[in-house]
C-alpha positions in Angstrom: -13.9 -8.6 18.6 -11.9 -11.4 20.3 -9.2 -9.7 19.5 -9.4 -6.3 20.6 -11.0 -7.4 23.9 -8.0 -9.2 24.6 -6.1 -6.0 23.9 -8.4 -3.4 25.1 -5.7 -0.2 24.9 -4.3 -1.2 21.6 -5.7 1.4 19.0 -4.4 -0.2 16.5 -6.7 -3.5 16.7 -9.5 -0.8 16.5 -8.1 0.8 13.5 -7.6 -2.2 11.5 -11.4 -3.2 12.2 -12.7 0.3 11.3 -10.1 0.2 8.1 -12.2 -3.3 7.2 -15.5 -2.1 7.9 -14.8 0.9 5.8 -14.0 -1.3 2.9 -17.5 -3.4 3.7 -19.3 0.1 3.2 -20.2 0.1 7.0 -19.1 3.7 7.2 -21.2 4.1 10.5 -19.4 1.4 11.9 -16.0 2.4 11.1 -16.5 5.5 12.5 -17.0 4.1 15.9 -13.9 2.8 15.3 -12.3 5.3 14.4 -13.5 7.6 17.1 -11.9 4.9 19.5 -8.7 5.6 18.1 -8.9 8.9 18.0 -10.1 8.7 22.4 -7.0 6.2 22.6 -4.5 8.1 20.8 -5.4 11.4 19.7 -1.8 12.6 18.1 -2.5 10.1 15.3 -3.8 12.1 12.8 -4.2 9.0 10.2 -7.3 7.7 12.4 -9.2 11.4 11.6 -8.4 10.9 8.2 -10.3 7.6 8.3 -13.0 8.7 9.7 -13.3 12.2 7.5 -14.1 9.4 4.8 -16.1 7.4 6.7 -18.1 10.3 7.2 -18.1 11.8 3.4 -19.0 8.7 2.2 -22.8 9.3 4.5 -23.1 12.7 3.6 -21.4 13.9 6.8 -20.1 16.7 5.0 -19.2 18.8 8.3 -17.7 16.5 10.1 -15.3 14.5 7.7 -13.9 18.7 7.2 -13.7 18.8 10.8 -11.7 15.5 11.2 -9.1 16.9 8.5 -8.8 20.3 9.8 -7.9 18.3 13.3 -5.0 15.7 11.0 -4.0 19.1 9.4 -3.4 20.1 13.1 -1.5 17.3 14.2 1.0 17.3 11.4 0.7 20.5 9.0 2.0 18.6 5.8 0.0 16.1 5.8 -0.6 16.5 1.7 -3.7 13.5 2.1 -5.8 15.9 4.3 -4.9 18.7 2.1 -6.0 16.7 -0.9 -9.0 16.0 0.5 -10.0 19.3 1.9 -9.4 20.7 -1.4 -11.3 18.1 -3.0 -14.4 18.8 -0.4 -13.9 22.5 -2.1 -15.6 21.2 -5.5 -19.3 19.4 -4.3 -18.9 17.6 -7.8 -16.1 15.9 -6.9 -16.3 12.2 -5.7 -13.5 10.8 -3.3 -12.6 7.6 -3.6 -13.0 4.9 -2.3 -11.2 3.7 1.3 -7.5 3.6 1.0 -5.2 3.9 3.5 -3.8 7.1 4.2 
């Protein structure tokens, strides 16, 4: 927190926390996160991609198709969003756990 109150406008310092929290399971917390990013700098599609798994991961089902549909639309090949909208086809089909994208 220390840091990113020093650096209020730096998305990154919010990315890196959400990134963390993900990997604690605190999905609802990274989300938060990850919709500050996404306020802060919405061309970078990497922070939607975060929080499409952020949101998977709590049965947000909806909104973690929205959030790659929105990467897809900042940068058409982007072949992780792809991936996982293809995977979100099969209801079977468990995505793993956080990575970076």
């Amino acid at each position: 927190d220390s840091a990113i109150s020093m650096m209020p406008y730096g998305s990154e310092m919010y990315y890196e926390r959400g990134y963390s929290k993900m990997q604690l399971k605190k999905y609802k917390e990274s989300i938060l996160d990850f919709s500050m990013v996404i306020n802060k700098t919405p061309h970078k599609y990497h922070a939607y991609i975060s929080r499409a798994i952020a949101r998977y991961h709590i049965d947000n089902f909806y909104g973690a198709k929205q959030d790659l549909k929105k990467a897809l639309s900042k940068d058409h090949e982007n072949s992780i969003a792809k991936e996982y909208l293809d995977k979100q086809k099969d209801p079977y089909h468990e995505w793993p756990n956080p990575s970076r994208p």
